[in-house]
C-alpha positions as CSV (number, residue, x, y, z in Angstrom):
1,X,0.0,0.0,0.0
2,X,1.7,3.0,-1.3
3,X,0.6,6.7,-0.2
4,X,2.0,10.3,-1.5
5,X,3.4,12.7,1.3
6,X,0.2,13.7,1.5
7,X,-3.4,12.9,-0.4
8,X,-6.0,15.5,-0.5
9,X,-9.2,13.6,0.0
10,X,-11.8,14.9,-1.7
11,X,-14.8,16.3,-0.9
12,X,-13.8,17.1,3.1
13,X,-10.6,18.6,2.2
14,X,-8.7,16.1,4.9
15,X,-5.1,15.8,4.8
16,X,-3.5,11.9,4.9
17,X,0.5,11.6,5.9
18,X,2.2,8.6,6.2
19,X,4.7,8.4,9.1
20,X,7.6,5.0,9.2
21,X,7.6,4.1,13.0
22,X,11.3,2.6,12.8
23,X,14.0,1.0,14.6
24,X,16.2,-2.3,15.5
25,X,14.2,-5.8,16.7
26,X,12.4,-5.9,19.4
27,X,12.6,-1.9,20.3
28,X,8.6,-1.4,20.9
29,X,7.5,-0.6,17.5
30,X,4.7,-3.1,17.1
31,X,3.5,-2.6,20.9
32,X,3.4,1.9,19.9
33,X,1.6,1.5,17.0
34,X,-1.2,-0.7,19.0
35,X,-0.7,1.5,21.7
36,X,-1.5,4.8,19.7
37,X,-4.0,3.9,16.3
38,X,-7.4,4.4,16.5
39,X,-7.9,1.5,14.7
40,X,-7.2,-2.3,15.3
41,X,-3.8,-1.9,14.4
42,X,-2.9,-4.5,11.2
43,X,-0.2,-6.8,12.3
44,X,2.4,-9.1,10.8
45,X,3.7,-10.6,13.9
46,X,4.8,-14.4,13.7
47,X,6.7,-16.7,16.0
48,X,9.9,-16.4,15.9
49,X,11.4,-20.0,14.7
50,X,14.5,-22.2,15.3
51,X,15.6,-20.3,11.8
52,X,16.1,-17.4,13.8
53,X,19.0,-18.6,15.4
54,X,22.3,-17.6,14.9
55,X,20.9,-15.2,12.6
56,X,18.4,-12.5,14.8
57,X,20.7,-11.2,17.5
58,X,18.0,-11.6,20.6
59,X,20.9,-10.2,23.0
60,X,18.7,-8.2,25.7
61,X,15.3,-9.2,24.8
62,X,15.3,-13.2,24.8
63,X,11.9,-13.2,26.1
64,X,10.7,-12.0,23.5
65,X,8.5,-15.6,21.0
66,X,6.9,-12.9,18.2
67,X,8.7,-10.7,15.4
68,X,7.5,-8.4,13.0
69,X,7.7,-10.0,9.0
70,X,6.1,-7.3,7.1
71,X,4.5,-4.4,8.5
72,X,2.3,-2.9,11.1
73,X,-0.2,-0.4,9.9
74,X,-2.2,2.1,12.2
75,X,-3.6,5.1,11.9
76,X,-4.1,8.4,14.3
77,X,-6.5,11.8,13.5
78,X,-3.9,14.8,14.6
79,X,-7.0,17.0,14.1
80,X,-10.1,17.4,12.2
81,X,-7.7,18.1,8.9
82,X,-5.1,15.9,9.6
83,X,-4.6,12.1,9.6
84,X,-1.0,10.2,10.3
85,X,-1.0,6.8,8.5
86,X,1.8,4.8,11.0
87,X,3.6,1.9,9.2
88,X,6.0,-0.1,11.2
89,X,9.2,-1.6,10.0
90,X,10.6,-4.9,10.5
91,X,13.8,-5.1,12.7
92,X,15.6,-7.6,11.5
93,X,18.2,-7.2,9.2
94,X,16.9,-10.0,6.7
95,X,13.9,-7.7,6.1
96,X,15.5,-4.3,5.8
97,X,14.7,-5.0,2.1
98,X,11.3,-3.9,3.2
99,X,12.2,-0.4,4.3
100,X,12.4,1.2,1.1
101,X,9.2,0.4,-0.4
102,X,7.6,1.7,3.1
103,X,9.6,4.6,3.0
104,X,8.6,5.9,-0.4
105,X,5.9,8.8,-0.3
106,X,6.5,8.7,4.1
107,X,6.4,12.4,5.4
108,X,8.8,11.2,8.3
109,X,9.5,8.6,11.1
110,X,10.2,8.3,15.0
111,X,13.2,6.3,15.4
112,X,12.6,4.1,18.6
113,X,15.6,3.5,20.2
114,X,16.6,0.6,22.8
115,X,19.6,1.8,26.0
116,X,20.5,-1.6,26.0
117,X,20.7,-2.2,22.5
118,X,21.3,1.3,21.6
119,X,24.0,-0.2,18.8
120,X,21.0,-1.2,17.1
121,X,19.4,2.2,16.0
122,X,22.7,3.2,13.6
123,X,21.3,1.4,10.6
124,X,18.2,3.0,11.7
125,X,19.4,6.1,12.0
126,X,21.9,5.9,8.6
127,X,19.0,5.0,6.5
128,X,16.7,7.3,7.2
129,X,19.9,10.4,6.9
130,X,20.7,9.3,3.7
131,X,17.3,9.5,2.4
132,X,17.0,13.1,3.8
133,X,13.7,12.2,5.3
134,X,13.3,13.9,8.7
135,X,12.7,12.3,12.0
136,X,12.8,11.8,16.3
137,X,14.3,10.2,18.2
138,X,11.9,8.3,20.6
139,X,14.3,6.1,23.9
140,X,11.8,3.7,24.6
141,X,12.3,3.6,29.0
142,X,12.0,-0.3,29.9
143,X,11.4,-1.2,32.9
144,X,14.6,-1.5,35.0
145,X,17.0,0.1,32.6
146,X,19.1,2.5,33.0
147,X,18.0,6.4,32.7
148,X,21.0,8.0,31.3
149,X,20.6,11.8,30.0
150,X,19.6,12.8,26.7
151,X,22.7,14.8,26.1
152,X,25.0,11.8,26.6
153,X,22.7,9.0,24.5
154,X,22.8,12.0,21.6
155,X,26.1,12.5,21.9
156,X,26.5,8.2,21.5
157,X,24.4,8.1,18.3
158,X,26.4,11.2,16.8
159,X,22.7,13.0,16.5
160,X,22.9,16.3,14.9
161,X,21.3,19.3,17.1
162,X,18.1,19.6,15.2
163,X,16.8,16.2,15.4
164,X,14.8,16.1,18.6
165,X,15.0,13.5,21.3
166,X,12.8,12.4,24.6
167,X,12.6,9.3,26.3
168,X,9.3,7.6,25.8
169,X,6.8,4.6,27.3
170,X,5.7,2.9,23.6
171,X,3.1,1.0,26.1
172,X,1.4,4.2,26.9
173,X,-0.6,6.3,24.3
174,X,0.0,10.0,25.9
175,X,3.6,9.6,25.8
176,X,3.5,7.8,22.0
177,X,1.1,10.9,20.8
178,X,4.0,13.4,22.3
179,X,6.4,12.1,20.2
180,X,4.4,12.1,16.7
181,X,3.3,16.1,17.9
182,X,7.2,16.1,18.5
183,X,7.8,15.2,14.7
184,X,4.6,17.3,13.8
185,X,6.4,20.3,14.6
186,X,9.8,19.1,13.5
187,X,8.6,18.8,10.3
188,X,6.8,22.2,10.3
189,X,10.2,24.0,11.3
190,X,12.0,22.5,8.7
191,X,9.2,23.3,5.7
192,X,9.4,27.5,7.8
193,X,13.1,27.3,7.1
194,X,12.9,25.9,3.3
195,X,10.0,27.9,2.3
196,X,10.8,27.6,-1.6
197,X,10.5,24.0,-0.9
198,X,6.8,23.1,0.3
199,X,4.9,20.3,0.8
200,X,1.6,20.1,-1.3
201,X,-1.3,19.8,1.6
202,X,0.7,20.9,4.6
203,X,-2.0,22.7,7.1
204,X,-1.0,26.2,7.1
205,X,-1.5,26.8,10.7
206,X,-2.2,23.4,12.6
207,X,-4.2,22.6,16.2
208,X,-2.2,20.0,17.3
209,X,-4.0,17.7,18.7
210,X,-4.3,13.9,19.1
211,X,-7.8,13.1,19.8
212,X,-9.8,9.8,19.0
């Protein structure tokens, strides 16, 4: 399922974006899509199999029996104008093959990123720089882990300064709908400070809210 930046649906004038939730296995992506659509969220989780090993890297989340294969697919109303189609990305490295036929025509994505994996977001992070397509940086808190400062876990992924950051609860839906207003208004900053460069269908002057 392939959507432009944005589609103008006729005749109610709303606004569609597609947003990439994104980031290494097992990082949360699956559980903040549920945890944030509006909808049933569609779901490509399977077992993970005896195939898996010595080829997924379960390091710091063995308990873990399900993996995404494909895709998750939600979606969120930012305001009567405005709805975010979320697609999540497979983790695993074997299906990273995926990533740039859910990227194409995606307004931006929120990088989930795992402290005790934190290796794990680079080829997150490196594919979505390349491709110039903006995004945050959501550190998904586990229970347990360690709380070290933003400053220091940006200064470990080499982030530039303008890419916002925040820790984040992907089980809880206020702190998931922070992080897409986060990239909401990341992405309106950068369209203020390329305005010879806009976006067809971007609300001039957005309410953001995230409201069932």
């Amino acid at each position: 399922m392939a959507f432009s930046s944005f589609d103008m649906v006729q005749p109610s004038k709303i606004t569609s974006a597609k947003i990439l939730i994104a980031g290494g296995f097992g990082v949360g992506k699956t559980t903040m899509v549920g945890a944030v659509s509006e909808i049933a969220p569609l779901s490509t989780e399977e077992l993970i199999s005896a195939e898996s090993e010595g080829v997924d890297d379960l390091s710091g989340v063995e308990s873990k029996v399900t993996t995404t294969v494909a895709l998750d697919f939600g979606r969120i109303t930012v305001n009567p104008s405005l709805i975010l189609y979320l697609f999540g990305t497979p983790g695993q490295e074997r299906f990273r093959f995926f990533w740039d036929e859910l990227a194409a025509g995606a307004l931006g994505a929120v990088v989930l990123a795992d402290i005790r994996r934190l290796d794990d977001s680079f080829a997150t992070i490196d594919f979505f720089e390349s491709r110039r397509l903006p995004f945050v940086v959501g550190v998904n808190y586990f229970d347990g882990a360690h709380r070290y400062r933003l400053s220091d876990l940006r200064a470990a992924l080499d982030l530039e300064d303008q890419v916002p950051m925040r820790y984040c609860d992907a089980r809880s839906r206020d702190s998931c709908k922070q992080l897409l207003v986060g990239l909401t208004e990341h992405l309106l900053t950068r369209l203020e400070s390329v305005p010879d460069q806009p976006i067809s269908g971007t609300p001039a002057s957005p309410a953001i809210r995230l409201d069932r």
